[in-house]
PyMOL CGO cylinders between C-alpha atoms (Angstrom):
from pymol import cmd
from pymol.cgo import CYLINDER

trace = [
    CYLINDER, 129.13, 121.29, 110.69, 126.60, 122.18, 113.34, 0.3, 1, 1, 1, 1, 1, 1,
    CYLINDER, 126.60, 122.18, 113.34, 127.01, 121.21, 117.23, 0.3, 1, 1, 1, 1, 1, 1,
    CYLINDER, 127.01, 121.21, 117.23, 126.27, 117.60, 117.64, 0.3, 1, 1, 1, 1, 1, 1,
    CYLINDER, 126.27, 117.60, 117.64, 122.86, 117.17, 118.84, 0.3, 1, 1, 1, 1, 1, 1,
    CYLINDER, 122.86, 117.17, 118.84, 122.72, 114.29, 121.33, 0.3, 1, 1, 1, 1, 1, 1,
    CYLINDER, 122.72, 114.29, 121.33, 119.21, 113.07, 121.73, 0.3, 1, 1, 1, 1, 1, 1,
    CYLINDER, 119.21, 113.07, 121.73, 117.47, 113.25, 124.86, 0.3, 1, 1, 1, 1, 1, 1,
    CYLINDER, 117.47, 113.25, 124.86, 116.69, 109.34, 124.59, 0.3, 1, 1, 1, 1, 1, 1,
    CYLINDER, 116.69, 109.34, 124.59, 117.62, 106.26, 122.72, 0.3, 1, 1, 1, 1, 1, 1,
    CYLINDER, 117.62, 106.26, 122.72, 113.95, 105.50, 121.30, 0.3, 1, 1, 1, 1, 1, 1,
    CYLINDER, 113.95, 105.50, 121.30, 113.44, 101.74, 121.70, 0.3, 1, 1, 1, 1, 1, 1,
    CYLINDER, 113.44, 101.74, 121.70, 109.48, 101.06, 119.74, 0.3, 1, 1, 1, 1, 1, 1,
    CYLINDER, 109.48, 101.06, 119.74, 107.49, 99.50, 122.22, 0.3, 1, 1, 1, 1, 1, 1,
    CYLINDER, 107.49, 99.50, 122.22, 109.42, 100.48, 125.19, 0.3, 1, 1, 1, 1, 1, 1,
    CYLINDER, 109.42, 100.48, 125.19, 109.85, 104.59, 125.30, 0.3, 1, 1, 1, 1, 1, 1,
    CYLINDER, 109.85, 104.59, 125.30, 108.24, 107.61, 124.18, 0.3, 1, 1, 1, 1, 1, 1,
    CYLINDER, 108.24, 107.61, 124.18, 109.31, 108.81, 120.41, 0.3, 1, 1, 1, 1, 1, 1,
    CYLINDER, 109.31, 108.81, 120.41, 110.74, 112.03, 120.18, 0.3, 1, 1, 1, 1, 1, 1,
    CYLINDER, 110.74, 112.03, 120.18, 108.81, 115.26, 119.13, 0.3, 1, 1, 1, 1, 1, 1,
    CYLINDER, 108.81, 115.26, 119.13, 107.49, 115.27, 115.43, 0.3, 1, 1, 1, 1, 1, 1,
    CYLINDER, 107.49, 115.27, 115.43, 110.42, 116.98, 113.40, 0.3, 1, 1, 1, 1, 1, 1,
    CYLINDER, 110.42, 116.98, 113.40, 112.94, 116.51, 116.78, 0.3, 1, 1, 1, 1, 1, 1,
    CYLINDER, 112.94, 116.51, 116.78, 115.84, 115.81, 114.19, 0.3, 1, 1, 1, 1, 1, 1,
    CYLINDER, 115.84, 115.81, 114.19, 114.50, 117.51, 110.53, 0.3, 1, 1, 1, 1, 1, 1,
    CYLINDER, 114.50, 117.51, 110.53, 117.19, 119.93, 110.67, 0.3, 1, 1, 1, 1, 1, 1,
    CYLINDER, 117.19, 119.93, 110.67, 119.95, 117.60, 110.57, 0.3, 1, 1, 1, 1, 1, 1,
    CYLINDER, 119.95, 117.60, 110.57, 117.91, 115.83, 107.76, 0.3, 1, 1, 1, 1, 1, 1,
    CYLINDER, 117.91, 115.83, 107.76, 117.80, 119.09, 105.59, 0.3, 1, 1, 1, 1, 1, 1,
    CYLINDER, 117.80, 119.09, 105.59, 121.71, 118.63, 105.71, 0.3, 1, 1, 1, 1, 1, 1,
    CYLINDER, 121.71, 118.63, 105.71, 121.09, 115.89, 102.78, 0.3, 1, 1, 1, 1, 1, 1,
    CYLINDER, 121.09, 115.89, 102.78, 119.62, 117.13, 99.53, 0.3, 1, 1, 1, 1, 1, 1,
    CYLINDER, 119.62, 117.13, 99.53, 118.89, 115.51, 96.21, 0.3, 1, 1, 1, 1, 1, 1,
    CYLINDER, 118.89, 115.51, 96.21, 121.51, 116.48, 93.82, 0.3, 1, 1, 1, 1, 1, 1,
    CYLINDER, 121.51, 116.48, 93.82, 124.16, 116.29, 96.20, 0.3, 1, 1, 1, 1, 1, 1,
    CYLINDER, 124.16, 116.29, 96.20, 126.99, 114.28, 95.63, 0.3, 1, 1, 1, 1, 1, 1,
    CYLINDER, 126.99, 114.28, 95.63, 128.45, 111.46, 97.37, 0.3, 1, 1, 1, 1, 1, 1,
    CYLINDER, 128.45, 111.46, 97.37, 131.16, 112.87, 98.68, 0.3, 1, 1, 1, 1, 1, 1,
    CYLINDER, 131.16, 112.87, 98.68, 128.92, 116.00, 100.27, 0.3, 1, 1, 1, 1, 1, 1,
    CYLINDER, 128.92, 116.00, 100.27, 126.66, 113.04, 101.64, 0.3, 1, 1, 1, 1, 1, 1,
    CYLINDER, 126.66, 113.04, 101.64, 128.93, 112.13, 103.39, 0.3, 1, 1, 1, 1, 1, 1,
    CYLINDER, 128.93, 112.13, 103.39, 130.15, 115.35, 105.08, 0.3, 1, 1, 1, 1, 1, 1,
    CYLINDER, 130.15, 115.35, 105.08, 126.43, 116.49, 105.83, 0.3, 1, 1, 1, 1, 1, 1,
    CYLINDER, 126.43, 116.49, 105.83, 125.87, 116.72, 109.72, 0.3, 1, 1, 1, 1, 1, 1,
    CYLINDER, 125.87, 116.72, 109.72, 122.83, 114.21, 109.15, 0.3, 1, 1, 1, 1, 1, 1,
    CYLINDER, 122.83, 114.21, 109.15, 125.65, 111.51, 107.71, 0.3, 1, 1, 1, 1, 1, 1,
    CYLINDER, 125.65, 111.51, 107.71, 128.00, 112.31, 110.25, 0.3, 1, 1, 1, 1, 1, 1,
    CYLINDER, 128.00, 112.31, 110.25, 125.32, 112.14, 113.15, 0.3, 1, 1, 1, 1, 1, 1,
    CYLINDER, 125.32, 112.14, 113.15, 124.15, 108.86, 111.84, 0.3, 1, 1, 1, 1, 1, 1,
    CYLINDER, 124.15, 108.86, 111.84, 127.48, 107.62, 112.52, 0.3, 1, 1, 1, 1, 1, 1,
    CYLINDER, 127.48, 107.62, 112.52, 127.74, 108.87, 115.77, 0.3, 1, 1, 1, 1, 1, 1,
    CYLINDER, 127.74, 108.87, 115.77, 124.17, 107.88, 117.00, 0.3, 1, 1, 1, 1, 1, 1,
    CYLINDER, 124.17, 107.88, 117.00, 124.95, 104.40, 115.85, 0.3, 1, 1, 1, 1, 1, 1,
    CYLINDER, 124.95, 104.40, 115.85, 128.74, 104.34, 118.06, 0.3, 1, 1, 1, 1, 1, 1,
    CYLINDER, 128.74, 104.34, 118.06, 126.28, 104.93, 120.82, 0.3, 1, 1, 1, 1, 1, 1,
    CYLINDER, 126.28, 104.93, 120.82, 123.42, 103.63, 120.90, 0.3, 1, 1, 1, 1, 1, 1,
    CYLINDER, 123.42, 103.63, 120.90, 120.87, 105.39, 119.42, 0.3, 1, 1, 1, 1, 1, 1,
    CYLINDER, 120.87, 105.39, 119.42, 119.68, 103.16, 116.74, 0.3, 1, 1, 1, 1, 1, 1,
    CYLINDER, 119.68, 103.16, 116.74, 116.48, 104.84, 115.83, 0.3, 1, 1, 1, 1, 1, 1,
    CYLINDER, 116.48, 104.84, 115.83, 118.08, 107.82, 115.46, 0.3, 1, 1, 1, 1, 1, 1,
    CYLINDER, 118.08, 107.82, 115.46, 120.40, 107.11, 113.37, 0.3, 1, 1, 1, 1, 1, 1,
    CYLINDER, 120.40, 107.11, 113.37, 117.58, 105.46, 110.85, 0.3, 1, 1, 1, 1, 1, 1,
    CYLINDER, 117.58, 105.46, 110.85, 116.02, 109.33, 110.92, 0.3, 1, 1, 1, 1, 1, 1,
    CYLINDER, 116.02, 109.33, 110.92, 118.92, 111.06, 110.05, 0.3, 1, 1, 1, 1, 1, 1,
    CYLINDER, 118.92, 111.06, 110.05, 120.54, 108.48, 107.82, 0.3, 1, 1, 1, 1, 1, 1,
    CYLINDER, 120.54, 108.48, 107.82, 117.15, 108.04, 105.50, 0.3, 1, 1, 1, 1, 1, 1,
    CYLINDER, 117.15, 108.04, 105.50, 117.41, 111.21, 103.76, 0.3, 1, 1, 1, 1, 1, 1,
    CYLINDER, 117.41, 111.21, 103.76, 120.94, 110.45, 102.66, 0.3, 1, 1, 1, 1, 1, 1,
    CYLINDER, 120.94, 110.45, 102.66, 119.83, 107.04, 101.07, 0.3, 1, 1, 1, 1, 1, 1,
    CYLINDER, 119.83, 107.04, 101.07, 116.93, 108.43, 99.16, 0.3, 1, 1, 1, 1, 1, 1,
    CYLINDER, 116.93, 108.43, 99.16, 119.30, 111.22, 97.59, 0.3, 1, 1, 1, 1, 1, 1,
    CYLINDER, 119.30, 111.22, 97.59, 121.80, 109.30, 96.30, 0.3, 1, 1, 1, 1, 1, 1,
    CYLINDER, 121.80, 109.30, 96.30, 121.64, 107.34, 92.97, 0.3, 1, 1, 1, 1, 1, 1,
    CYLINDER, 121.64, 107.34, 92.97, 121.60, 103.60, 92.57, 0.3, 1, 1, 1, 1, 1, 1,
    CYLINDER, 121.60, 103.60, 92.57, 125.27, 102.06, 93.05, 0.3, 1, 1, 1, 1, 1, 1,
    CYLINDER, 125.27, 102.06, 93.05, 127.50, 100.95, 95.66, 0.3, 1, 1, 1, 1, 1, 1,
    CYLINDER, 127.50, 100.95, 95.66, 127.32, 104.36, 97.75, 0.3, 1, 1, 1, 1, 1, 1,
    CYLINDER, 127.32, 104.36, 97.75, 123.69, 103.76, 98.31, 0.3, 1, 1, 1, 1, 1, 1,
    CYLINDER, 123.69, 103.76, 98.31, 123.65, 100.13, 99.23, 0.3, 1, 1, 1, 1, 1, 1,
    CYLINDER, 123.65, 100.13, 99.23, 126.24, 101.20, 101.57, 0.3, 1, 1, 1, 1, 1, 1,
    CYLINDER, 126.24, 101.20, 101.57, 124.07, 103.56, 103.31, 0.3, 1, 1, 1, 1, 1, 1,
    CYLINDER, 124.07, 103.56, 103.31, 121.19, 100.50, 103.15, 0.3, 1, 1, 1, 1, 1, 1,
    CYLINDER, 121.19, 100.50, 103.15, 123.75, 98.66, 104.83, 0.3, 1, 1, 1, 1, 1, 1,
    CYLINDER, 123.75, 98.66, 104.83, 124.02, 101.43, 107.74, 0.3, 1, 1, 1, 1, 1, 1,
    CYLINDER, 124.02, 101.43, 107.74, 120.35, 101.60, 108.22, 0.3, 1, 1, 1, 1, 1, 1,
    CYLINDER, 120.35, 101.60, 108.22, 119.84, 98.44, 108.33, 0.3, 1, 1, 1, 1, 1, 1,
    CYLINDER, 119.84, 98.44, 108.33, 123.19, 97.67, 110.44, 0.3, 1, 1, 1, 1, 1, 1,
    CYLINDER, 123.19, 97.67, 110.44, 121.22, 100.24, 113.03, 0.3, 1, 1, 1, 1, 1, 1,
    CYLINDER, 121.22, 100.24, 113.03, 117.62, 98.57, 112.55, 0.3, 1, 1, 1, 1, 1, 1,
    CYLINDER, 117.62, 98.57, 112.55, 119.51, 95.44, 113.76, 0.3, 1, 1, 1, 1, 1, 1,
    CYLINDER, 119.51, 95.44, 113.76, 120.81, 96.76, 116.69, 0.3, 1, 1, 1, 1, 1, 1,
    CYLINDER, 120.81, 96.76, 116.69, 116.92, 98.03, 117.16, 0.3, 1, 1, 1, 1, 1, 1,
    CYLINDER, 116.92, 98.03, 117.16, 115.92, 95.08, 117.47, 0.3, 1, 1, 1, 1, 1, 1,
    CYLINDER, 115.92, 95.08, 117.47, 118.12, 93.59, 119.48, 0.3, 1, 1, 1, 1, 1, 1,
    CYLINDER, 118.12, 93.59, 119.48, 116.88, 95.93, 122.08, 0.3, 1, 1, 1, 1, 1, 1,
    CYLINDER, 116.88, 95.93, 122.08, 113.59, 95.59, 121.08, 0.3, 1, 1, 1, 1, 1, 1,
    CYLINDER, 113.59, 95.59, 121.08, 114.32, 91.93, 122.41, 0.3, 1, 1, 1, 1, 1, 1,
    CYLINDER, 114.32, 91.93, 122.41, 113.69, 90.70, 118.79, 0.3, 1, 1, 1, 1, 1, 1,
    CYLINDER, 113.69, 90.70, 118.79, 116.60, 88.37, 118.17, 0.3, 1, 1, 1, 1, 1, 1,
    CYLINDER, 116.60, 88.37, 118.17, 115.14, 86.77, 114.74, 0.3, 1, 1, 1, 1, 1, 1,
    CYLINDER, 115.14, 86.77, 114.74, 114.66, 90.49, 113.07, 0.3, 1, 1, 1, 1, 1, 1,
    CYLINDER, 114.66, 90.49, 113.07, 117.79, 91.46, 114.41, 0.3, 1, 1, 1, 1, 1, 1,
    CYLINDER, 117.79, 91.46, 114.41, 119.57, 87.96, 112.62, 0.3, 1, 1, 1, 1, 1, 1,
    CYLINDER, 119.57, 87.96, 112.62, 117.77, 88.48, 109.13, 0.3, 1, 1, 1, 1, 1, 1,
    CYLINDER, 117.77, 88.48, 109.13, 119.05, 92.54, 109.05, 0.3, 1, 1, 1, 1, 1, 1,
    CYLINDER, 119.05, 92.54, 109.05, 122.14, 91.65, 110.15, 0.3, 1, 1, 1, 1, 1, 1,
    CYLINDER, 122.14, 91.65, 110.15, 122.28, 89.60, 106.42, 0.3, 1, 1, 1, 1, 1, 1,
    CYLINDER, 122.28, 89.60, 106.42, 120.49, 91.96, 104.99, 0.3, 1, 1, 1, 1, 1, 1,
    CYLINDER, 120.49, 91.96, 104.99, 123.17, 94.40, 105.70, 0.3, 1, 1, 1, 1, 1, 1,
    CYLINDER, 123.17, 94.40, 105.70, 126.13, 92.22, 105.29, 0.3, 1, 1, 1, 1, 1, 1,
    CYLINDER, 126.13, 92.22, 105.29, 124.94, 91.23, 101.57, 0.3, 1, 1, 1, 1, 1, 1,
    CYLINDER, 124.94, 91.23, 101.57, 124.76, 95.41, 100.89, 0.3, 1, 1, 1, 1, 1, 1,
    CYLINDER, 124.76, 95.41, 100.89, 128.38, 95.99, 102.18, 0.3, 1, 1, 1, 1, 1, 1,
    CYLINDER, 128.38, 95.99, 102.18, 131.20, 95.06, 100.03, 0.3, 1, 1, 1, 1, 1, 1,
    CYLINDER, 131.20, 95.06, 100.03, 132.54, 92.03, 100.46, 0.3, 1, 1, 1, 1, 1, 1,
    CYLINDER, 132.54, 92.03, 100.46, 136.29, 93.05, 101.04, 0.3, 1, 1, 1, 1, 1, 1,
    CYLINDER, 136.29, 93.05, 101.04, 136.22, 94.67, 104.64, 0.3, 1, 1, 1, 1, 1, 1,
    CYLINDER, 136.22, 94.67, 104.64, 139.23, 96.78, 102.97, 0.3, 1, 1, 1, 1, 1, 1,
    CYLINDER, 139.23, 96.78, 102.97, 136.80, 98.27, 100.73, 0.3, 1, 1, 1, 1, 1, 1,
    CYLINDER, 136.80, 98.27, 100.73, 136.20, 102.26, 101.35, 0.3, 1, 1, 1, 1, 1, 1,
    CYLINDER, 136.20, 102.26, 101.35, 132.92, 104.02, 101.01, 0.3, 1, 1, 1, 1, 1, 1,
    CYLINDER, 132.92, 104.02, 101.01, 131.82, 107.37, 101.64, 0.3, 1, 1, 1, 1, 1, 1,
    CYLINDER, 131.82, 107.37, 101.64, 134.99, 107.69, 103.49, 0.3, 1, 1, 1, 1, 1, 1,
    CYLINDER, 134.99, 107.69, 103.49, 134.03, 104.68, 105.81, 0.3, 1, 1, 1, 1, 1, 1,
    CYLINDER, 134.03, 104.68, 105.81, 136.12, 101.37, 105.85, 0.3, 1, 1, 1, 1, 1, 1,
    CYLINDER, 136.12, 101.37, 105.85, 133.63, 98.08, 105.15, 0.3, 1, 1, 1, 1, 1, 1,
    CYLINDER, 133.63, 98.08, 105.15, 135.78, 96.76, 107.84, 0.3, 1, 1, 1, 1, 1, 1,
    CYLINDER, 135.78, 96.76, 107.84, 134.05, 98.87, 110.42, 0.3, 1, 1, 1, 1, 1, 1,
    CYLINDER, 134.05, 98.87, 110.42, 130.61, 98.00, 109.63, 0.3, 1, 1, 1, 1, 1, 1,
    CYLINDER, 130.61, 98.00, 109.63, 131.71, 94.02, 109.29, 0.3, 1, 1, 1, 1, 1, 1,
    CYLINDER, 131.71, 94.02, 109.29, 132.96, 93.96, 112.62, 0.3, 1, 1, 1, 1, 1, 1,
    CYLINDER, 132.96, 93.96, 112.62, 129.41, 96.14, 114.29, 0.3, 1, 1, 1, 1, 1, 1,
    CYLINDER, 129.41, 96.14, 114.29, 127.62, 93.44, 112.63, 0.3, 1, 1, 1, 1, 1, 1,
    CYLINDER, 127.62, 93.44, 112.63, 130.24, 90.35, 114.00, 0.3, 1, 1, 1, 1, 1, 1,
    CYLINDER, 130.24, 90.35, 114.00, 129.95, 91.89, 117.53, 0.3, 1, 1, 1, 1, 1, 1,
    CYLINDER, 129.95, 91.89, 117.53, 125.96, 92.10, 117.45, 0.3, 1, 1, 1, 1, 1, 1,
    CYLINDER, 125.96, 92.10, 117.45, 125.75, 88.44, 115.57, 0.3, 1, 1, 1, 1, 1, 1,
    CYLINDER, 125.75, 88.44, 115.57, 128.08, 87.62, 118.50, 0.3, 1, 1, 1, 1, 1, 1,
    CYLINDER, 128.08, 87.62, 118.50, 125.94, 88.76, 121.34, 0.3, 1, 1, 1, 1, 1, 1,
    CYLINDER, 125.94, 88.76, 121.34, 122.88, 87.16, 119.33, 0.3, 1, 1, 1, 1, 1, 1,
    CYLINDER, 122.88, 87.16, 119.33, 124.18, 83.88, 119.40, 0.3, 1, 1, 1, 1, 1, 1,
    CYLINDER, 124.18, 83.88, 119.40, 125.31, 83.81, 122.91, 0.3, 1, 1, 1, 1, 1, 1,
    CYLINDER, 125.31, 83.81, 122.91, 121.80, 85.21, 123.65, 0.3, 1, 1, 1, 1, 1, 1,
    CYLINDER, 121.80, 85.21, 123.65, 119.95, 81.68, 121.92, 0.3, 1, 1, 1, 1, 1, 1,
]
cmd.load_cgo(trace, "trace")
């Protein structure tokens, strides 16, 4: 894996500048069509998604985490990585002071995950993605 490349900003639409054209393309080219799952999701741009989501870099995340979703097949390891985008568009727009959006992803991405929070995918436990998306529907609804 390469070094982890922490991003100079958390880019918030509306509020900051977006990072360079291409800032994070080479931890993109880490996910290929024709890869499989499982070397999805040991590519640095699957395991930087991760880690820009655990802190705070939401955007980011979307970047790196797109190319993985468009290179796997239909099935539960794709709606899975839906459910991670849209888990981090969520959290977007929660800082993007959007509270509505961030409710309706926050379905959206609960409806892609499997149901059991036991349930594994891509080496990631359901469980951990329920309880990012309990914690954020938490802070919405104390937020009304």
């Amino acid at each position: 894996m390469s070094a982890w490349q922490r991003p100079t900003h958390a880019h918030v639409p509306g509020q900051n500048a977006r990072h360079m054209e291409g800032a994070f393309d080479h931890i993109r080219a880490s996910a290929q069509p024709g890869m499989t799952a499982a070397d999805l999701a040991e590519s640095d741009a699957f395991r930087h998604g991760l880690f820009y989501i655990d802190n705070g870099f939401y955007w980011e995340a979307h970047e790196v985490l797109e190319p993985i979703w468009m290179a796997l097949p239909e099935g539960q390891d794709r709606r899975f990585l839906q459910a991670l985008i849209q888990t981090a568009n969520a959290f977007l727009k929660r800082e993007m002071m959007r509270p509505g959006a961030a409710r309706r992803l926050c379905g959206i991405a609960r409806d892609l995950l499997p149901a059991s929070r036991e349930a594994w995918v891509m080496g990631i436990g359901a469980g951990r993605i329920h309880a990012m998306l309990d914690s954020l529907e938490g802070d919405l609804g104390s937020a009304l």
